[in-house]
TORTILUM-410423 format. One line per 10 residues: their letters; for each residue x, z, y of N, C-alpha, C, O. Coordinates in Angstrom, 1 decimal, padded with zeros to 4 digits, always signed. Last residue first. Layout:
BEGIN
a	X Z Y X Z Y X Z Y X Z Y ~ ...
//
This chain:
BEGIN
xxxxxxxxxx	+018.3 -128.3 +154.1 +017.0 -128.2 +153.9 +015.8 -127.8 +155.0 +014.6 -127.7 +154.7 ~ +021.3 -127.9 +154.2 +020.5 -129.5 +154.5 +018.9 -129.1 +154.7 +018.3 -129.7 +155.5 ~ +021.5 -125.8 +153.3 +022.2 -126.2 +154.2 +021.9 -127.5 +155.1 +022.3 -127.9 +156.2 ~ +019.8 -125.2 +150.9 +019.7 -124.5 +152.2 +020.3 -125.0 +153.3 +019.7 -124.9 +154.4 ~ +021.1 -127.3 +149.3 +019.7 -127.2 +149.9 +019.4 -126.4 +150.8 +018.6 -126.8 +151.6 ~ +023.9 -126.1 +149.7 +023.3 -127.5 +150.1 +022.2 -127.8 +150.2 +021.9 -128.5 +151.2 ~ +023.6 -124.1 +147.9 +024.1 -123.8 +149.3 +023.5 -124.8 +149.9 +022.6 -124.5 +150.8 ~ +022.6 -125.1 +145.4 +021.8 -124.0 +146.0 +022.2 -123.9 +147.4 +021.3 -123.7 +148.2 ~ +024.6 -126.2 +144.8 +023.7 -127.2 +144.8 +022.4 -126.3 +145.4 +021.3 -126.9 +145.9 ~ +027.0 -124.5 +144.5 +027.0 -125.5 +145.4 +025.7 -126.1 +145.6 +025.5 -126.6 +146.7
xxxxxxxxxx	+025.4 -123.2 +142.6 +026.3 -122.2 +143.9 +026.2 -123.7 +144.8 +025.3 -123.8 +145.7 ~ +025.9 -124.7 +140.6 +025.0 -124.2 +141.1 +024.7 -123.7 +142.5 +023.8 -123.9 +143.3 ~ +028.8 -125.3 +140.4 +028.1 -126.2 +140.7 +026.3 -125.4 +140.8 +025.6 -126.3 +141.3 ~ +030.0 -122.2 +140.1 +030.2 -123.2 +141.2 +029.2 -124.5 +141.5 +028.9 -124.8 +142.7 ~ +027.7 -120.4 +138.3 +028.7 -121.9 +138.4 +028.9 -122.2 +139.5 +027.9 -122.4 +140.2 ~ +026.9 -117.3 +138.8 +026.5 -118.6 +139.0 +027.8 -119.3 +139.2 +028.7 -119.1 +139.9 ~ +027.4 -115.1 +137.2 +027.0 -115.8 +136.4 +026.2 -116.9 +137.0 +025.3 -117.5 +136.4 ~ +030.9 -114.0 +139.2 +028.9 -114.0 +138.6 +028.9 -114.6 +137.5 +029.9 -114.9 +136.8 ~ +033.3 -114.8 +139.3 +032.9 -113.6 +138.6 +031.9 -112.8 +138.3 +031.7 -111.7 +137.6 ~ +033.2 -116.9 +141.1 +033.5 -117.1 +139.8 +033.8 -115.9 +139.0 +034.5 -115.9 +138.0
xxxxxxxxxx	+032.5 -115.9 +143.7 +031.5 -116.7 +143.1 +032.1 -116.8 +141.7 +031.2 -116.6 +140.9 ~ +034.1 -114.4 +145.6 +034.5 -114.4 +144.0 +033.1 -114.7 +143.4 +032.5 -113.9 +142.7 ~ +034.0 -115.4 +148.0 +032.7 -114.2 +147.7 +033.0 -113.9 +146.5 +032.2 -113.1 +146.0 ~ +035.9 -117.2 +148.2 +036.0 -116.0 +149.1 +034.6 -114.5 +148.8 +034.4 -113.3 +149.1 ~ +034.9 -118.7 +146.6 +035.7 -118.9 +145.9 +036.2 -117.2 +147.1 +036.9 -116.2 +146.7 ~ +032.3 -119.8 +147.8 +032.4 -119.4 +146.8 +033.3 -118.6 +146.4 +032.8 -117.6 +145.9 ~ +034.1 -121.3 +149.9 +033.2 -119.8 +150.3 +033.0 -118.9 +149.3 +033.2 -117.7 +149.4 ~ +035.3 -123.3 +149.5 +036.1 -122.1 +150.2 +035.3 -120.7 +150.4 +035.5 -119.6 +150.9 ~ +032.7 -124.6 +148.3 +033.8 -123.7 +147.6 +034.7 -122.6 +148.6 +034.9 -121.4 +148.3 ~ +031.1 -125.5 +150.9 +030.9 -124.1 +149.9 +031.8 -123.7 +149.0 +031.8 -122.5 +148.8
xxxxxxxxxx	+033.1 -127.1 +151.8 +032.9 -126.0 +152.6 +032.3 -124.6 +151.5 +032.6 -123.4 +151.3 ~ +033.4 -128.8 +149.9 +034.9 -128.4 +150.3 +034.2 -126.7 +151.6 +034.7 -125.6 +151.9 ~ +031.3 -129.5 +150.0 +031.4 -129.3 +148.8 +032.4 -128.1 +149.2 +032.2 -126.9 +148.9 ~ +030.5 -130.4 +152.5 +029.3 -129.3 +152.2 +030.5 -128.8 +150.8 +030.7 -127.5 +150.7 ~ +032.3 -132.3 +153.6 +032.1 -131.2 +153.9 +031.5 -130.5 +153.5 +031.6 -129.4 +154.0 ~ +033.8 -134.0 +150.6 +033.3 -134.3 +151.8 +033.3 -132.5 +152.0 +033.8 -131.6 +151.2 ~ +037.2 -133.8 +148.6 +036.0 -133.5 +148.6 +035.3 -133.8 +150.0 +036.1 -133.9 +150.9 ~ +039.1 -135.7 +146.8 +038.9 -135.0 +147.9 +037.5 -135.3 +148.0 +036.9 -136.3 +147.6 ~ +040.9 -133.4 +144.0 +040.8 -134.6 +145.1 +040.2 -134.3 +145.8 +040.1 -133.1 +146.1 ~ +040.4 -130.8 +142.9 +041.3 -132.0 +142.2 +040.7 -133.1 +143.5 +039.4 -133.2 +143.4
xxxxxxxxxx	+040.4 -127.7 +143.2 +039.6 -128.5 +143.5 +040.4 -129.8 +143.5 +041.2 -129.9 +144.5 ~ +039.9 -124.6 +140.8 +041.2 -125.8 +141.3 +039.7 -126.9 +141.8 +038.5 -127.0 +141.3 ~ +040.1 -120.9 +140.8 +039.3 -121.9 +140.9 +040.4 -123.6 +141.3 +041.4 -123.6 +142.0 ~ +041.4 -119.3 +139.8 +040.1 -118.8 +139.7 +039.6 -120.2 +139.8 +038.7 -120.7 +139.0 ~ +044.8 -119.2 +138.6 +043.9 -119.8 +139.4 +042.6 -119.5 +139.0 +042.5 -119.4 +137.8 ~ +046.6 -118.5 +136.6 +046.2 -117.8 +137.7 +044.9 -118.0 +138.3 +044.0 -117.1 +138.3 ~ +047.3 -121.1 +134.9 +046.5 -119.9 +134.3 +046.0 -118.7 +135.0 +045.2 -118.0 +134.5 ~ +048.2 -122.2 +137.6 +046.9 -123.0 +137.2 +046.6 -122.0 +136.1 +045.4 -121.8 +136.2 ~ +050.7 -120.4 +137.8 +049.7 -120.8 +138.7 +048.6 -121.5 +138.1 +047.6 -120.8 +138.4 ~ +051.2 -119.0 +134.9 +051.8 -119.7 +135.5 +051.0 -120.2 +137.0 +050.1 -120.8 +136.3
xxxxxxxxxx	+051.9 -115.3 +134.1 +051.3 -116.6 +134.0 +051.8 -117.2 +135.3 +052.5 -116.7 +136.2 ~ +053.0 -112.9 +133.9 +053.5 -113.6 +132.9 +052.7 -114.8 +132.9 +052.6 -115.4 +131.9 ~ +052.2 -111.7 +135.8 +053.3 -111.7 +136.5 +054.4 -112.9 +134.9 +055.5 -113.3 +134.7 ~ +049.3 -111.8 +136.7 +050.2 -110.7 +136.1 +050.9 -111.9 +136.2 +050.4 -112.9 +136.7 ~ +047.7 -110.9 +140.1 +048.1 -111.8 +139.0 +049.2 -111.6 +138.3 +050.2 -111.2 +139.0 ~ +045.1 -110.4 +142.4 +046.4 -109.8 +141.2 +046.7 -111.2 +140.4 +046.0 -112.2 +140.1 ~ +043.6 -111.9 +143.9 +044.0 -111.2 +144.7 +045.0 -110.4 +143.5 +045.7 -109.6 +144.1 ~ +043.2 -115.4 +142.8 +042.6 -113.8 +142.7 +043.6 -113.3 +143.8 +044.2 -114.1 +144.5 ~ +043.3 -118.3 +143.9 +043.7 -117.6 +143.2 +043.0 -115.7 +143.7 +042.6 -115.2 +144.7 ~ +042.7 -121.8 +144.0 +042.5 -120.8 +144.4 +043.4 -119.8 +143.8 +044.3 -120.3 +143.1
xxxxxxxxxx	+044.2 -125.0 +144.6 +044.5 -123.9 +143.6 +043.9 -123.0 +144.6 +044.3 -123.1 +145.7 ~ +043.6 -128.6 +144.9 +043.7 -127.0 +145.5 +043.7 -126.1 +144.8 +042.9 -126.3 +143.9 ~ +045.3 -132.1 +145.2 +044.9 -130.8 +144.3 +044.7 -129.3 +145.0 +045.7 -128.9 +145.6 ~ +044.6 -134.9 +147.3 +045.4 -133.5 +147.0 +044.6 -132.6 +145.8 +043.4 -132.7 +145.6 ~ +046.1 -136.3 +143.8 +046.6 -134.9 +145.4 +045.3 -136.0 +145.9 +045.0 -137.1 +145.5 ~ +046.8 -135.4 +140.4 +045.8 -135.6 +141.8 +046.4 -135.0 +142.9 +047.0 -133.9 +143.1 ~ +047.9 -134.1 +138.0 +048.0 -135.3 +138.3 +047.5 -136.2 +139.3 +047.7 -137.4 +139.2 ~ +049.7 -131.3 +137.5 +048.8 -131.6 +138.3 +049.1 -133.3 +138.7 +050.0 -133.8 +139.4 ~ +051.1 -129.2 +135.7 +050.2 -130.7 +135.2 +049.3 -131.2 +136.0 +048.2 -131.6 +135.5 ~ +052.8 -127.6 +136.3 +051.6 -127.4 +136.0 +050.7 -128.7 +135.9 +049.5 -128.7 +136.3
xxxxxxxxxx	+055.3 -129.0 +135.8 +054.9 -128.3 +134.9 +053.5 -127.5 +135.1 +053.2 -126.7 +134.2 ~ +055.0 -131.2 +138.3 +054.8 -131.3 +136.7 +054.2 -130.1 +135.3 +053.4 -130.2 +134.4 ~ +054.8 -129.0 +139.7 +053.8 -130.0 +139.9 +053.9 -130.2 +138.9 +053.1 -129.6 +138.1 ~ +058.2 -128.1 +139.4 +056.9 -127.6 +139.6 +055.3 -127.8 +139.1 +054.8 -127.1 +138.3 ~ +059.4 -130.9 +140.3 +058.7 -130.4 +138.6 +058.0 -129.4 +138.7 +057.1 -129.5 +137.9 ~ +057.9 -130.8 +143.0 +058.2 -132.4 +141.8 +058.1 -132.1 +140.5 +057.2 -132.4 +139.7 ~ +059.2 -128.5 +143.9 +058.3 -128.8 +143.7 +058.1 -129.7 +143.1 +058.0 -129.2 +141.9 ~ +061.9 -127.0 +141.3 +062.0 -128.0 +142.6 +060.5 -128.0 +142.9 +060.0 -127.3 +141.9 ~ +061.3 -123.6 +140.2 +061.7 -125.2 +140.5 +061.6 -125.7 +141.4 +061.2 -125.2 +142.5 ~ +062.0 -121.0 +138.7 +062.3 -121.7 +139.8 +062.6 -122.8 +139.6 +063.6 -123.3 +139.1
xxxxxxxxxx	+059.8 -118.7 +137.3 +060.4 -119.9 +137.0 +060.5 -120.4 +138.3 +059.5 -120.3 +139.0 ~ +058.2 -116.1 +137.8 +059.2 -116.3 +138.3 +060.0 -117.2 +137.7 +061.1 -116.8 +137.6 ~ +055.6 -116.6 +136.8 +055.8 -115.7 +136.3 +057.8 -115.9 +136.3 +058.5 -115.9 +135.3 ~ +054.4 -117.5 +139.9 +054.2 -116.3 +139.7 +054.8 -115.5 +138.2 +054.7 -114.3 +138.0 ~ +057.2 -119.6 +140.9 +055.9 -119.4 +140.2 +055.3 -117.9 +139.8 +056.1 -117.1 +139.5 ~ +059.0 -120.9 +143.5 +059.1 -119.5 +142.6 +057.5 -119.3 +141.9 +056.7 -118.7 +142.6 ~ +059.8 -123.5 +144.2 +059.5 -122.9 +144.6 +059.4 -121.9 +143.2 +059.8 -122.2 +142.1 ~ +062.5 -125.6 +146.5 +062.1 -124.4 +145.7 +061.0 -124.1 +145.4 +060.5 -124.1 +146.5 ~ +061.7 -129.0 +147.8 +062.1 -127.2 +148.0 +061.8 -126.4 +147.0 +060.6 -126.6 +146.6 ~ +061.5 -131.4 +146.9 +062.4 -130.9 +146.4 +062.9 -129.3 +147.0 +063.9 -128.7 +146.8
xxxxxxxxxx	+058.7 -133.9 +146.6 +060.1 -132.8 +146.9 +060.2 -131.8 +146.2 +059.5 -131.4 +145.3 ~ +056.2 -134.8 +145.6 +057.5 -135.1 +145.0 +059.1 -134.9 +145.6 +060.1 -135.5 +145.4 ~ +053.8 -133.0 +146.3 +053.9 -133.3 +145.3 +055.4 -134.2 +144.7 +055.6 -134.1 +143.5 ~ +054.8 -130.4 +148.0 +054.9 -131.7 +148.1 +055.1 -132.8 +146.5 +056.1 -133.1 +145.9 ~ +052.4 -128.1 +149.0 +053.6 -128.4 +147.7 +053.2 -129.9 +148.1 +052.1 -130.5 +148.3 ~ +051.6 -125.6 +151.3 +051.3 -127.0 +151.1 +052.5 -127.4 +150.1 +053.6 -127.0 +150.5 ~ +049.5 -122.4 +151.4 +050.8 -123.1 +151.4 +050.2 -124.4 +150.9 +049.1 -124.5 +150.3 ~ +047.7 -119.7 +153.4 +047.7 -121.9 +152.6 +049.1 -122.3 +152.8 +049.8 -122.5 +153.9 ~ +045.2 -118.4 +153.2 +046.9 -118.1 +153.3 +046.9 -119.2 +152.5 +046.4 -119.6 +151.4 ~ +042.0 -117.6 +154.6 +043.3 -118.2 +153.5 +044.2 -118.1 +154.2 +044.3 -117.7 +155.4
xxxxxxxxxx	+040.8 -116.7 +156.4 +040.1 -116.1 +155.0 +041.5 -116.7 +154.1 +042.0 -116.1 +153.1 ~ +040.1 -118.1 +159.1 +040.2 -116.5 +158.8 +040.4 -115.9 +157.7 +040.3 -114.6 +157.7 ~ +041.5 -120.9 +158.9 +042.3 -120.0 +159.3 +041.7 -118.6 +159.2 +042.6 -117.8 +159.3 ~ +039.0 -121.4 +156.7 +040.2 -121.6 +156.4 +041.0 -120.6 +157.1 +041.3 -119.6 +156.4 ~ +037.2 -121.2 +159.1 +037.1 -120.5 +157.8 +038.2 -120.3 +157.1 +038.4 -119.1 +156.7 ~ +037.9 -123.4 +160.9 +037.8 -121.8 +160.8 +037.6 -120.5 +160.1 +037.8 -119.3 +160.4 ~ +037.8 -125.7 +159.6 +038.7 -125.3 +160.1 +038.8 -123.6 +160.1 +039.6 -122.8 +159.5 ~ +034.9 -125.1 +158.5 +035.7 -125.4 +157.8 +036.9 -124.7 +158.6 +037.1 -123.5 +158.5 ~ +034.1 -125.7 +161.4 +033.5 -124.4 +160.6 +034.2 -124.3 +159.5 +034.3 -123.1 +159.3 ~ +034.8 -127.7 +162.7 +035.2 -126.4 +163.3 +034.9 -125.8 +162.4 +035.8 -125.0 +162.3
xxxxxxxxxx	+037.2 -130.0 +160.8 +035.4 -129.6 +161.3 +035.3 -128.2 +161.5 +035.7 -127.4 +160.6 ~ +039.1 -130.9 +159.8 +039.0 -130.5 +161.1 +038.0 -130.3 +161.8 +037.8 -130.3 +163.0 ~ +038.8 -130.9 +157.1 +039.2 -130.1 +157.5 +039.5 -129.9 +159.3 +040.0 -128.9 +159.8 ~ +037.8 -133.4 +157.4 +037.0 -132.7 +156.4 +037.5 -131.2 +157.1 +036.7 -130.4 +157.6 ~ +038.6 -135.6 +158.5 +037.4 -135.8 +158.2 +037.0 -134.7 +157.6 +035.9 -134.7 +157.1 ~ +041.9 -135.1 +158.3 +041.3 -136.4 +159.3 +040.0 -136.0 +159.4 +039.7 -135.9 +160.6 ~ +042.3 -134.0 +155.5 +042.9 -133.6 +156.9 +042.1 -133.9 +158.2 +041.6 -133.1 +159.0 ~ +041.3 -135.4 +153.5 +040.8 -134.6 +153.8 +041.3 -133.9 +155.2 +040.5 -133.2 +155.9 ~ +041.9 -138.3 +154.2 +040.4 -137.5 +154.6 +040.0 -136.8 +154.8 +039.1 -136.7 +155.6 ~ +044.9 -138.0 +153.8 +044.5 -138.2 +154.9 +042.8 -138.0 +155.2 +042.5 -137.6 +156.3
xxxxxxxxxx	+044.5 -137.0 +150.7 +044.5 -136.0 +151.7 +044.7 -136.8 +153.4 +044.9 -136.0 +154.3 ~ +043.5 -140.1 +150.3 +042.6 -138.8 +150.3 +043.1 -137.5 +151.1 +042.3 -136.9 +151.9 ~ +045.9 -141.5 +150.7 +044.6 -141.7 +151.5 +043.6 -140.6 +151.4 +042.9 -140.3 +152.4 ~ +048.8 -140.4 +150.9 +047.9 -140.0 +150.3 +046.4 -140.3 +151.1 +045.9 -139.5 +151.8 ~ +051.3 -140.7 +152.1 +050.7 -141.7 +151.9 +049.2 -142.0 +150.9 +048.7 -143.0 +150.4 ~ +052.7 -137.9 +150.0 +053.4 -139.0 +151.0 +052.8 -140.0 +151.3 +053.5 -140.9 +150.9 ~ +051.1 -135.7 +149.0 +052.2 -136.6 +148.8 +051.8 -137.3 +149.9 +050.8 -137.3 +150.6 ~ +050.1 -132.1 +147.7 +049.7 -133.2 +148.6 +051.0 -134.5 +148.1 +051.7 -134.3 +147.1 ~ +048.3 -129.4 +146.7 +049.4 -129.9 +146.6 +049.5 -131.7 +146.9 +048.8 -132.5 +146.2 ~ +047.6 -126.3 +148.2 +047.4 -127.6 +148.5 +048.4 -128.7 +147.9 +049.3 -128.9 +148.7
xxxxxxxxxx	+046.9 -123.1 +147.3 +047.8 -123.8 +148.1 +046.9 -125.3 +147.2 +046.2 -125.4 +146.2 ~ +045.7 -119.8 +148.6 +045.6 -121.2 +148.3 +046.2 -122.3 +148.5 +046.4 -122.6 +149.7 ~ +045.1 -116.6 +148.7 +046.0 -117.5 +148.4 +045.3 -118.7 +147.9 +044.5 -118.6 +147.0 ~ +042.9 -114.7 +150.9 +042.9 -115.8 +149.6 +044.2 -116.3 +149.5 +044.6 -116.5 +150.6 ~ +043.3 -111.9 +152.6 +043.0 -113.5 +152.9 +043.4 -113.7 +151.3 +044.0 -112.9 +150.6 ~ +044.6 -109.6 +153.9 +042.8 -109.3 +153.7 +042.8 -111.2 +153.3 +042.1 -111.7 +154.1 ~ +047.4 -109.1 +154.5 +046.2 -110.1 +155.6 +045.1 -109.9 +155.4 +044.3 -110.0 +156.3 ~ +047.9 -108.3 +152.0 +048.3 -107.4 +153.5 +047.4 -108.3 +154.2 +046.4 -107.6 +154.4 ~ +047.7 -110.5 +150.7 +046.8 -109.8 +150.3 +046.9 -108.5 +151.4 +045.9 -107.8 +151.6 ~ +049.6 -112.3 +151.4 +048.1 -113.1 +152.0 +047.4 -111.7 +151.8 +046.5 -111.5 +152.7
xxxxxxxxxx	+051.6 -111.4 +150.5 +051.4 -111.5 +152.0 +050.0 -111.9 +152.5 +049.5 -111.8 +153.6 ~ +051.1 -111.4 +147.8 +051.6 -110.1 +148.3 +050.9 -110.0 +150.1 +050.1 -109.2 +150.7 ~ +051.5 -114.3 +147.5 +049.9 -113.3 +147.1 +050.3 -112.1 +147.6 +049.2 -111.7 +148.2 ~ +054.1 -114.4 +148.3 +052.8 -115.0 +149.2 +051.6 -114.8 +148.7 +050.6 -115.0 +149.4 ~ +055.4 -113.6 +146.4 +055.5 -113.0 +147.9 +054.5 -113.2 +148.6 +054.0 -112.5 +149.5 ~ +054.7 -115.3 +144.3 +054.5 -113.9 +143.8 +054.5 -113.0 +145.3 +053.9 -112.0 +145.4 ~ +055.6 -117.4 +144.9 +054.0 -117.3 +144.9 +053.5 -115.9 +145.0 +052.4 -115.4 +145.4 ~ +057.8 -118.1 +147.6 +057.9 -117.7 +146.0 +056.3 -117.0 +146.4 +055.9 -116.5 +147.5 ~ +058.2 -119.3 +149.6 +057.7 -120.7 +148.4 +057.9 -119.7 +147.3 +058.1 -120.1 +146.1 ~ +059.2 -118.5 +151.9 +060.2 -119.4 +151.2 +059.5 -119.9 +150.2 +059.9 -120.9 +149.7
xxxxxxxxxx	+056.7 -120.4 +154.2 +057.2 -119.1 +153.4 +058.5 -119.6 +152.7 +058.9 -120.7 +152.8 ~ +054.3 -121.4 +156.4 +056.4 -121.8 +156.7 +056.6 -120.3 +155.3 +056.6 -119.1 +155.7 ~ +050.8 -122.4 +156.0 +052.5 -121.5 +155.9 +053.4 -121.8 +155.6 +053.6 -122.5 +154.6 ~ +048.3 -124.2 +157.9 +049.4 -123.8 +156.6 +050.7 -123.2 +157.0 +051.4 -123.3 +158.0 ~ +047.2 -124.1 +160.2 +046.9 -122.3 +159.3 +047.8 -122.8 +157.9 +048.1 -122.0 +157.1 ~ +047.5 -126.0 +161.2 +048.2 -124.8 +162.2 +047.9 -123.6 +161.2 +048.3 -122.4 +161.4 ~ +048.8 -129.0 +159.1 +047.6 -128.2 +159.8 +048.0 -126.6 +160.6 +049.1 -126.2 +160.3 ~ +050.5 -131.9 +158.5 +050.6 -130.4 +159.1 +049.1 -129.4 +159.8 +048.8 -129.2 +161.0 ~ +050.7 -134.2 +155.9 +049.6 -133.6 +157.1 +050.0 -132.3 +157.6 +049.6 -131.4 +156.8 ~ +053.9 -135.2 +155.1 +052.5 -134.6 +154.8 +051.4 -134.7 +156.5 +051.5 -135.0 +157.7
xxxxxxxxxx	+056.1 -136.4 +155.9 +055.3 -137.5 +155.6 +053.9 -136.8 +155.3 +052.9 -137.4 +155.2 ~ +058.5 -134.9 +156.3 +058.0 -135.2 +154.9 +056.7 -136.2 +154.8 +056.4 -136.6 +153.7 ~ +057.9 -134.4 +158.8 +058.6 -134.8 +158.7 +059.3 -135.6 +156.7 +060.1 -136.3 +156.2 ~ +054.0 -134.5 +159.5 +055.7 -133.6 +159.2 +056.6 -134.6 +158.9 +056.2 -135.8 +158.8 ~ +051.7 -135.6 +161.5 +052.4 -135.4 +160.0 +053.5 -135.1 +160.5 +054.0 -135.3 +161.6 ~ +048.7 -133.8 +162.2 +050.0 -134.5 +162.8 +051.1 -134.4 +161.3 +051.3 -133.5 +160.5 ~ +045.1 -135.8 +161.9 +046.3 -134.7 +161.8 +047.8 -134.9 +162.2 +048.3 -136.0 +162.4 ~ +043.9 -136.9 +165.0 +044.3 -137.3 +163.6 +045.4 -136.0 +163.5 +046.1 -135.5 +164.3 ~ +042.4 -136.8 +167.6 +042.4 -135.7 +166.3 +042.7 -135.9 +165.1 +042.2 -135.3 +164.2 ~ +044.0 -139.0 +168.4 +043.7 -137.7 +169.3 +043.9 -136.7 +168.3 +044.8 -135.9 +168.1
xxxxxxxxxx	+042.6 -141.2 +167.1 +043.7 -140.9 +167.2 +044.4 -139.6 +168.0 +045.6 -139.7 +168.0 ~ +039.7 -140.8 +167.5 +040.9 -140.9 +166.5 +041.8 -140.5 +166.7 +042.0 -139.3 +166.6 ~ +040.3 -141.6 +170.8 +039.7 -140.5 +170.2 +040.3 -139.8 +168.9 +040.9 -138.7 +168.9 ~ +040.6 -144.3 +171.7 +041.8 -142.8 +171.4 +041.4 -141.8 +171.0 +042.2 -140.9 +170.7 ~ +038.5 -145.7 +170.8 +039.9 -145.8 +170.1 +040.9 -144.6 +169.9 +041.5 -144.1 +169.0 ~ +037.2 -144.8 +173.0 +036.5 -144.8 +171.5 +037.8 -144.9 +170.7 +038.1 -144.1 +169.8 ~ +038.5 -145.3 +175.2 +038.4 -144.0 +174.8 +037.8 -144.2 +173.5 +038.1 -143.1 +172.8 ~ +038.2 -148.1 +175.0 +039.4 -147.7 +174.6 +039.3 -146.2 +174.6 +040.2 -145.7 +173.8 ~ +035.1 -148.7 +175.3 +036.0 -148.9 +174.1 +037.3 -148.3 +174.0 +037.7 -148.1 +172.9 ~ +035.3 -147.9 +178.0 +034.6 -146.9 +176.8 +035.1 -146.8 +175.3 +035.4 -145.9 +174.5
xxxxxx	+036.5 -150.0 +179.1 +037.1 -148.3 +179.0 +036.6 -147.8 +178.5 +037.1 -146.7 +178.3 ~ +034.6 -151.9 +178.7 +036.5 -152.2 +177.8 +036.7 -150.6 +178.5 +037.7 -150.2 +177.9 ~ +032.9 -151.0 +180.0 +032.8 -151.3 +178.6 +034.1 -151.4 +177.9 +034.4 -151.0 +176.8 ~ +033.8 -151.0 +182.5 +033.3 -149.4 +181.5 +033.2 -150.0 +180.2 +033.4 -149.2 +179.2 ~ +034.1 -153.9 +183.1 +035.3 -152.8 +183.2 +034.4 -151.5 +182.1 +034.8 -151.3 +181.0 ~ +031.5 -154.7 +183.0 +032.5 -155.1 +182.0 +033.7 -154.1 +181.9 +034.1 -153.6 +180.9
//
């Protein structure tokens, strides 16, 4: 009886163990998102000295999906690690208020930020190229956006896609994906 009621309670702490740790804003903190001041135009600069992707994550406060995706999706070693070799990941709070600087240098709060790129989902993901002229806005940047939350094959073949510039073949992401997945499962 004793190992049983201590099995169960390590089954409990477990979860809770590898649950993401939230900030002080109420997001999910992961160890490969970036402390930057938030102007996009610096952080394509910095990610591209790194050899890495710019991608950011736009999240809120009590978000059951990006609790998935943090909790269930991204803390899967291969994911995880992919992530930290290949991206440069800032996180936008879908309704604060830090700065941030758009690539065609408009300064907003995040909240309108968010607004004015019309992002109605968290979390939302924005890929982006390695240039970007300097008269568009992030979502006219963006190579690729992933609008809510995704399980592991999807969320794993896009970060891959989207690192092989799959969107400058002539295979669709959803090809790409449905080809990876048979191999992957097959």
């Amino acid at each position: 009886m004793k190992r049983l009621v201590l099995t169960l309670v390590l089954m409990l702490m477990v979860p809770a163990a590898l649950a993401a740790e939230l900030g002080h804003d109420g997001l999910h903190k992961a160890p490969w998102m970036r402390d930057t001041f938030m102007d996009l135009r610096e952080d394509l600069a910095e990610a591209n000295a790194e050899d890495k992707r710019l991608m950011i994550i736009i999240e809120q406060r009590g978000c059951i999906y990006c609790k998935k995706m943090h909790e269930e999706v991204f803390v899967i070693p291969e994911i995880e690690q992919f992530i930290e070799d290949n991206y440069f990941v800032l996180q936008i709070n879908m309704f604060g208020d830090v700065e941030v600087t758009d690539f065609d240098g408009t300064v907003l709060p995040e909240k309108d930020m968010v607004k004015r790129w019309g992002a109605l989902f968290t979390p939302s993901i924005y890929f982006f190229p390695s240039a970007v002229g300097d008269d568009l806005t992030a979502p006219q940047a963006a190579v690729a956006k992933m609008p809510g939350a995704f399980g592991r094959w999807t969320t794993f073949n896009m970060l891959n896609w989207v690192v092989e510039k799959g969107y400058e073949g002539d295979e669709p992401f959803q090809k790409y994906h449905a080809r990876k997945f048979e191999e992957q499962n097959g």
